[in-house]
C-alpha positions as CSV (number, residue, x, y, z in Angstrom):
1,X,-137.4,25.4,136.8
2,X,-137.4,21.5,136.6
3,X,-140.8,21.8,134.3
4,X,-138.6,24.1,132.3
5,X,-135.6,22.3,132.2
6,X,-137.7,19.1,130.8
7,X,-139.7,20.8,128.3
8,X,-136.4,22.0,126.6
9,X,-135.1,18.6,126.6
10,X,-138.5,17.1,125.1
11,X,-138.3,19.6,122.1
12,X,-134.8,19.0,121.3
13,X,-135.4,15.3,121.2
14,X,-138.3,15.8,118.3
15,X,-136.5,18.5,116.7
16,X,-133.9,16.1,116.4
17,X,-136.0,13.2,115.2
18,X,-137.3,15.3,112.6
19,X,-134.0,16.8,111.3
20,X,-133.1,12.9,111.2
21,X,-136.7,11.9,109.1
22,X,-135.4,15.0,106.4
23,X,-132.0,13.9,106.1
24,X,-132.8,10.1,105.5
25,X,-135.6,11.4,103.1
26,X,-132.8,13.4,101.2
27,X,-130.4,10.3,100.8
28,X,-133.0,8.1,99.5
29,X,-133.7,11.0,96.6
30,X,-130.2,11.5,96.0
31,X,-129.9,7.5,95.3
32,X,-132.1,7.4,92.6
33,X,-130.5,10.4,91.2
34,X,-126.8,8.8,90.9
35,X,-128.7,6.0,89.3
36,X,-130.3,7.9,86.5
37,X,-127.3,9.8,86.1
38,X,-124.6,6.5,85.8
39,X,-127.4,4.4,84.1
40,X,-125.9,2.0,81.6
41,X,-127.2,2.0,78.4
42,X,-128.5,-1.3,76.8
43,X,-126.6,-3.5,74.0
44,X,-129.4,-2.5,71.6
45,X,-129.4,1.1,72.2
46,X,-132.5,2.3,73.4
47,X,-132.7,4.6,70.7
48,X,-131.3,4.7,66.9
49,X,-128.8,6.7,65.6
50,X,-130.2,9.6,64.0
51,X,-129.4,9.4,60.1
52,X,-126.2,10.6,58.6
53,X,-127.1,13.2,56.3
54,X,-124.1,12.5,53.9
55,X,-125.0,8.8,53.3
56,X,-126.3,9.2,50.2
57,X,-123.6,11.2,48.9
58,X,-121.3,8.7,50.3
59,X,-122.7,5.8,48.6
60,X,-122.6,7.8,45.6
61,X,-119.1,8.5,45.3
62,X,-118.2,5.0,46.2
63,X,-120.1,3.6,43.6
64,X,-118.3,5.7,41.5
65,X,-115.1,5.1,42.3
66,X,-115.1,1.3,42.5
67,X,-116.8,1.4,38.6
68,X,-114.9,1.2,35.6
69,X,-114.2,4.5,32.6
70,X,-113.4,4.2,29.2
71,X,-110.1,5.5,28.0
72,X,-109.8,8.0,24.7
73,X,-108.0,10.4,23.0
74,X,-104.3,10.1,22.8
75,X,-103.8,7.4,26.0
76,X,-105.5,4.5,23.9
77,X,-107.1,5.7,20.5
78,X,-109.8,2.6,20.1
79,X,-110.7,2.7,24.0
80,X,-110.7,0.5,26.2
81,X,-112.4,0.0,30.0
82,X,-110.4,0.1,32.8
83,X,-111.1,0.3,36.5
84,X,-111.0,3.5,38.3
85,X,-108.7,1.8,40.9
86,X,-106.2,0.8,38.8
87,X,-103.6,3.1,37.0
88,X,-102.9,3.1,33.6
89,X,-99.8,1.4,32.2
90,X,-98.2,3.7,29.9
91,X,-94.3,3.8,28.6
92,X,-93.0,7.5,26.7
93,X,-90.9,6.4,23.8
94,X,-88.3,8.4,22.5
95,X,-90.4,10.2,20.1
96,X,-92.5,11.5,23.3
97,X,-95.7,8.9,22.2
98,X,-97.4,7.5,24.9
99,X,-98.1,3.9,25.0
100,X,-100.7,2.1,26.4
101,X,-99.0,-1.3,27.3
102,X,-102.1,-2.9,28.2
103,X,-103.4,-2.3,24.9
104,X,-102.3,-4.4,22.1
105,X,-102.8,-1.9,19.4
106,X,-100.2,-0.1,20.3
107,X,-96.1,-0.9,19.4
108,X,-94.2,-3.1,21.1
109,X,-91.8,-1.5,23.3
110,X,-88.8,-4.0,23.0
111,X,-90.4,-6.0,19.0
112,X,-90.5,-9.1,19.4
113,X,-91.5,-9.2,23.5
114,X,-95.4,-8.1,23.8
115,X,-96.1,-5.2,25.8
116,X,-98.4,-7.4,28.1
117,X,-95.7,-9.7,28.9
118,X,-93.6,-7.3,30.9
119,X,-97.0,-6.4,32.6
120,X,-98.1,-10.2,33.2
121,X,-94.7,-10.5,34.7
122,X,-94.2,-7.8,36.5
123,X,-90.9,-6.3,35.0
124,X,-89.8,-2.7,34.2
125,X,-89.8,-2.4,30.5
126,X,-88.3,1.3,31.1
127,X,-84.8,0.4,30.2
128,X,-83.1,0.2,26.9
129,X,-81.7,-3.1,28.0
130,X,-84.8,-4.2,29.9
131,X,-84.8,-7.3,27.5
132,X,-80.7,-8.0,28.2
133,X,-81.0,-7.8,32.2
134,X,-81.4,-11.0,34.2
135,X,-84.6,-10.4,36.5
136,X,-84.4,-13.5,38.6
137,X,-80.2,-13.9,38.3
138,X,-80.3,-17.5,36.4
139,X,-77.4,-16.4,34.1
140,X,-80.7,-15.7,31.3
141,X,-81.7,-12.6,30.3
142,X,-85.5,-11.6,30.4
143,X,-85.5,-11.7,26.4
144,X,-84.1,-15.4,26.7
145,X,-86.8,-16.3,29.1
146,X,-89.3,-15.0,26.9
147,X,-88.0,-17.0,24.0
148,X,-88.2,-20.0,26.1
149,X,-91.1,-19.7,27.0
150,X,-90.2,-19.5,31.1
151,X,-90.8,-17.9,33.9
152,X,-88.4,-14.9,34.5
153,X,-89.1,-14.2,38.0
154,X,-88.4,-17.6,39.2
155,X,-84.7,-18.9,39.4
156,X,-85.1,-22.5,38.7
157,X,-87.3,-21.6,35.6
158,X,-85.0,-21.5,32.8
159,X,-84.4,-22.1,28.8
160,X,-82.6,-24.9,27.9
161,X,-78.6,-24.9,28.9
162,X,-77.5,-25.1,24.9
163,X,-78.3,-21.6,24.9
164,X,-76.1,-20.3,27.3
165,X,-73.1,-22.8,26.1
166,X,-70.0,-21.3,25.6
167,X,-66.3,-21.9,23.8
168,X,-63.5,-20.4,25.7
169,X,-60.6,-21.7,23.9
170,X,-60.4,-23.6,20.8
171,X,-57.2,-25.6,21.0
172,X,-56.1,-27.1,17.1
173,X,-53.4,-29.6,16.3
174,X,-52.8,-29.9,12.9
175,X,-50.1,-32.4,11.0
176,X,-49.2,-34.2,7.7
177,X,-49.5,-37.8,6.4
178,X,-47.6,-38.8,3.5
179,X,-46.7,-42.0,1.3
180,X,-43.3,-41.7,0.8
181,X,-42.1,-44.8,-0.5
182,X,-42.5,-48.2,-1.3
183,X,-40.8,-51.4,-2.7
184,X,-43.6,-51.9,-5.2
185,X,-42.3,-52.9,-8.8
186,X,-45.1,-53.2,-11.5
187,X,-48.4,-55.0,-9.8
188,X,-48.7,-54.5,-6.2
189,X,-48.3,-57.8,-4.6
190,X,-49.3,-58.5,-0.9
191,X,-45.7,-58.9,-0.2
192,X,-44.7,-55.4,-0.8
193,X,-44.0,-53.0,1.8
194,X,-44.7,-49.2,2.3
195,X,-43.2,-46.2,4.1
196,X,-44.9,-43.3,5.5
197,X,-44.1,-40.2,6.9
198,X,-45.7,-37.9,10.2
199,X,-44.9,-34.4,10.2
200,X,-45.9,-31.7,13.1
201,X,-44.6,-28.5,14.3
202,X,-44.1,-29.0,17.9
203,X,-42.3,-26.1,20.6
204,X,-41.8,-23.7,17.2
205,X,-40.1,-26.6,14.9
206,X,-40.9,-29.3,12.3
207,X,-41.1,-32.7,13.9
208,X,-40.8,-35.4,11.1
209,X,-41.6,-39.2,12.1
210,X,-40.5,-41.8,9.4
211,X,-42.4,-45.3,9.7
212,X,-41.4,-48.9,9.2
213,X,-41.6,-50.6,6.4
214,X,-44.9,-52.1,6.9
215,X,-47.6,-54.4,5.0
216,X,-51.0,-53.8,4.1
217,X,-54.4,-55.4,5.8
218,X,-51.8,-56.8,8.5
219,X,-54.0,-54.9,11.5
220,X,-51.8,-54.1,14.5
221,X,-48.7,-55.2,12.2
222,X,-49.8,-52.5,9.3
223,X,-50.1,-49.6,11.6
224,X,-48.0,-46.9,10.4
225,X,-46.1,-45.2,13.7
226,X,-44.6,-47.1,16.7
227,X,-43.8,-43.6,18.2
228,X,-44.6,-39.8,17.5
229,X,-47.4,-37.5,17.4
230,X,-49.5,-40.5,15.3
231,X,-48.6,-43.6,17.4
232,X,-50.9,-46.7,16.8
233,X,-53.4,-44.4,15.5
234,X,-53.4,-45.3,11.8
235,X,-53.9,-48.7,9.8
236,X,-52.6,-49.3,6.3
237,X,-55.9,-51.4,5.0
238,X,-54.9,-51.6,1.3
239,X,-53.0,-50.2,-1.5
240,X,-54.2,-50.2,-4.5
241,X,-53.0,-48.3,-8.4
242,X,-55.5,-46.1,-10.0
243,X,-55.4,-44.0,-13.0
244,X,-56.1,-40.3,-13.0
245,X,-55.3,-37.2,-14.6
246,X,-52.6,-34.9,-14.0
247,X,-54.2,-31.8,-13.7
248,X,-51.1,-30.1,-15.4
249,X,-50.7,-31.8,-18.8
250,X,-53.8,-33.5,-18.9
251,X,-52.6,-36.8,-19.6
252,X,-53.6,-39.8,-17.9
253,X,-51.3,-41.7,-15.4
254,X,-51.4,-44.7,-13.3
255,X,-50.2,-44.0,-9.5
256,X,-50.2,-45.8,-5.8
257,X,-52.9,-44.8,-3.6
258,X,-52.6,-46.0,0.1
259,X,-55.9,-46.6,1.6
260,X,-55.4,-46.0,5.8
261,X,-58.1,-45.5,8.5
262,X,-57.5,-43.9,11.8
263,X,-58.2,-46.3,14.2
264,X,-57.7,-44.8,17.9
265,X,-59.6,-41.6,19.2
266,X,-62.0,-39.4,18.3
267,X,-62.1,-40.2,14.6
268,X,-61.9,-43.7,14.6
269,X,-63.4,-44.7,11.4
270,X,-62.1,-42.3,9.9
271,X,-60.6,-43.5,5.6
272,X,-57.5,-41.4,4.4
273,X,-56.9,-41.8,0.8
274,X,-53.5,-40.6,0.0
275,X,-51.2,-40.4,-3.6
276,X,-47.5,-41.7,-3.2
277,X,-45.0,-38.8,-3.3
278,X,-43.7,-36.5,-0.7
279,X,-46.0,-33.5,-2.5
280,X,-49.0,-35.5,-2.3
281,X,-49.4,-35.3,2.0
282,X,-53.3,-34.7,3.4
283,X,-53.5,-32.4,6.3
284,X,-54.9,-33.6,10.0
285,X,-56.5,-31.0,11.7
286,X,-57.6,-32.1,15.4
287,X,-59.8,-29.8,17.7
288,X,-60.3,-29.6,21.0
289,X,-63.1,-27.0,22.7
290,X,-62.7,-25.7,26.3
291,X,-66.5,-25.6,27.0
292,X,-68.2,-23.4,29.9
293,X,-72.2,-22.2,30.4
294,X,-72.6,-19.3,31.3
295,X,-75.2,-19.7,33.8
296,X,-76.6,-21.3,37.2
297,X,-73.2,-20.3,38.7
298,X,-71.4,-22.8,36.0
299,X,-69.2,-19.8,34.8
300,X,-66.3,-21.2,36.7
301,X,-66.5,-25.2,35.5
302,X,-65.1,-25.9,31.9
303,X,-64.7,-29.4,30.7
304,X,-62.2,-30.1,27.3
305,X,-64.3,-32.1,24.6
306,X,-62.5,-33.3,22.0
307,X,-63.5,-33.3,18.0
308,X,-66.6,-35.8,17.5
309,X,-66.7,-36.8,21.4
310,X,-70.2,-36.3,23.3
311,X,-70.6,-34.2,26.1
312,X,-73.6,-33.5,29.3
313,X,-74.7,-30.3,30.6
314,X,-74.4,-29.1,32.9
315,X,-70.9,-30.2,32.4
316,X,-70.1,-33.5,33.7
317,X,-67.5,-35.6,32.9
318,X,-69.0,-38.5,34.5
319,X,-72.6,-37.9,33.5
320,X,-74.2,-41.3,32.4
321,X,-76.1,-39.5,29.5
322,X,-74.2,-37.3,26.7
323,X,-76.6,-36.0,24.4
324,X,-74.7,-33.4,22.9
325,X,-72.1,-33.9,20.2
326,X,-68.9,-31.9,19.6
327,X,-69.2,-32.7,15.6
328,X,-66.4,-30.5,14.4
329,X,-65.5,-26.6,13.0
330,X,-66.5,-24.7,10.5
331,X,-64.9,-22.8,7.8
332,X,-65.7,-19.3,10.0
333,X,-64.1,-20.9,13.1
334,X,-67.2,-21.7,14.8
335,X,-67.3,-25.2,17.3
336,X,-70.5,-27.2,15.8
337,X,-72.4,-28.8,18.0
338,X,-75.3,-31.3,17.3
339,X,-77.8,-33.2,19.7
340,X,-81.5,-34.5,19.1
341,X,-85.1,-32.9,19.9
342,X,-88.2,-34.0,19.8
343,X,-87.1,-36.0,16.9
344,X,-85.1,-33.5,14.9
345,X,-81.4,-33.0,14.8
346,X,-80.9,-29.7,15.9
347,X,-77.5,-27.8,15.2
348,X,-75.6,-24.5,16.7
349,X,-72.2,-23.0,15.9
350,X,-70.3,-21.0,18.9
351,X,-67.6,-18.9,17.9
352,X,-64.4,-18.8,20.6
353,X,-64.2,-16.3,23.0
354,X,-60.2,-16.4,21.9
355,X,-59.4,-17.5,18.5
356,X,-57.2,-20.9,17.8
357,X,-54.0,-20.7,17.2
């Protein structure tokens, strides 16, 4: 029985050793499986992509699309090449025509503004009042801009400020000179003396001023009014008798005519001729304009420039340079204003946004 017993225990021990050789065989196997399996494959590839069958087709069509067509029948009549990419510009006037605003043989849109300008800058030329509206809010409108020559997408790009100058108000004062009297018998001699009269409507009633009896070519002692609406404004330089014609009989008559310059204000400079007689008065008309741009946010400033004064804009009271020149009115009403360019003297009337009084 112990023979028996031993012999068992021999053949388990091999059968065990064996069992042990098979599994160990079956691991090493199953290694190199996972590996094959989980292999990574190489940067390069370790083979090529097999070839799209569509390539061709692809490059085709994209040739295509990136070339260029020429345009014809009722878009753009002559033709004319144009990317694929890129849509056509066309406007729909009233009539129903289609227009082609890249092509200049078509009609301008908004005469005298090019087509090509409202493409070059990027602006809807769709509107009725597309040349009236203000694309970059500088107080100028896109048909302004384009007469100026500036850019309308760009806020500190504008015409020149003359343009956009207005008159708000145009105040008047007006009055009368006359030569009333004088103590000159025959010849004038430089002894003589001469009265003079200043009339003005003031608060809704006539306001008469009566002068001294004054010399002439006397300076500050010849001027005609110590007080009133005409105080130390006017000079008596001379007197002197001329002959003319009365325009009602036609005869010829000999008559005093005071020579007087204005010598304070605006008008200094200015030579009055005037007849003796209370009939024979010249009208003063001075004018004052309430001056405002409208633009650059200068609605709000207004600045009162008085009849042949000089003025800056923007408007500035103080401004070291005034190139602009209130120079007076015209017979429609309209403020004339004069300054130099380039040389010229250049001129604009502005009519009042209220009428004078």
């Amino acid at each position: 029985m112990a023979n028996l017993s031993e012999s068992y225990d021999k053949v388990s021990l091999v059968v065990s050793i064996v069992i042990a050789a098979a599994l160990g065989a079956m691991i090493w196997m199953a290694k190199g499986n996972v590996e094959e399996d989980f292999r990574q494959p190489s940067v390069l590839g370790d083979t090529e992509a097999p070839e799209n069958p569509k390539q061709k087709f692809y490059a085709d069509t994209t040739s295509e699309i990136g070339g260029a067509v020429v345009l014809g029948g009722p878009v753009t009549e002559n033709g004319r090449s144009i990317e694929l990419t890129v849509g056509t510009p066309l406007f729909l006037n009233p009539t129903g025509e289609e227009i082609d605003l890249g092509d200049a043989s078509y009609p301008m849109v908004h005469d005298p503004i090019p087509n090509q300008w409202w493409l070059d800058n990027r602006i809807d030329p769709g509107w009725s009042n597309s040349p009236g509206l203000d694309q970059d809010g500088d107080g100028f409108s896109n048909g302004e801009e384009f007469a100026g020559n500036t850019d309308p997408n760009d806020p500190e790009s504008f015409p020149a400020l003359i343009a956009k100058l207005q008159c708000v108000e145009l105040e008047k004062r007006a009055f009368r000179l006359s030569y009333s009297s004088d103590s000159t018998i025959g010849a004038i001699k430089p002894t003589d003396t001469f009265k003079f009269n200043h009339e003005e409507i003031v608060g809704g009633r006539s306001v008469r001023t009566g002068s001294e009896n004054i010399p002439f070519g006397k300076g500050n002692d010849s001027n005609l009014f110590s007080k009133g609406g005409a105080q130390m404004r006017y000079e008596l330089k001379n007197v002197e008798q001329r002959e003319f014609e009365n325009p009602n009989t036609g005869i010829v008559q000999k008559a005093n005519f005071a020579v007087i310059e204005d010598v304070a204000g605006a008008k200094k400079g200015d030579v009055l001729d005037i007849k003796k007689g209370s009939r024979n008065g010249v009208i003063i008309r001075d004018y004052t304009a309430v001056l405002s741009l409208a633009a650059i946010g200068q609605q709000a400033v207004t600045l009162k420039v008085e009849e042949r004064s000089s003025f800056s804009l923007p408007l500035d009271p103080d401004a070291a340079e005034k190139p602009f020149k209130f120079t007076g009115v015209s017979d429609a009403g309209a403020v004339i204003i004069e300054w130099e360019e380039n040389g010229e003297t250049k001129t604009m009337e502005v009519q009042p946004l209220s009428a004078a009084e």
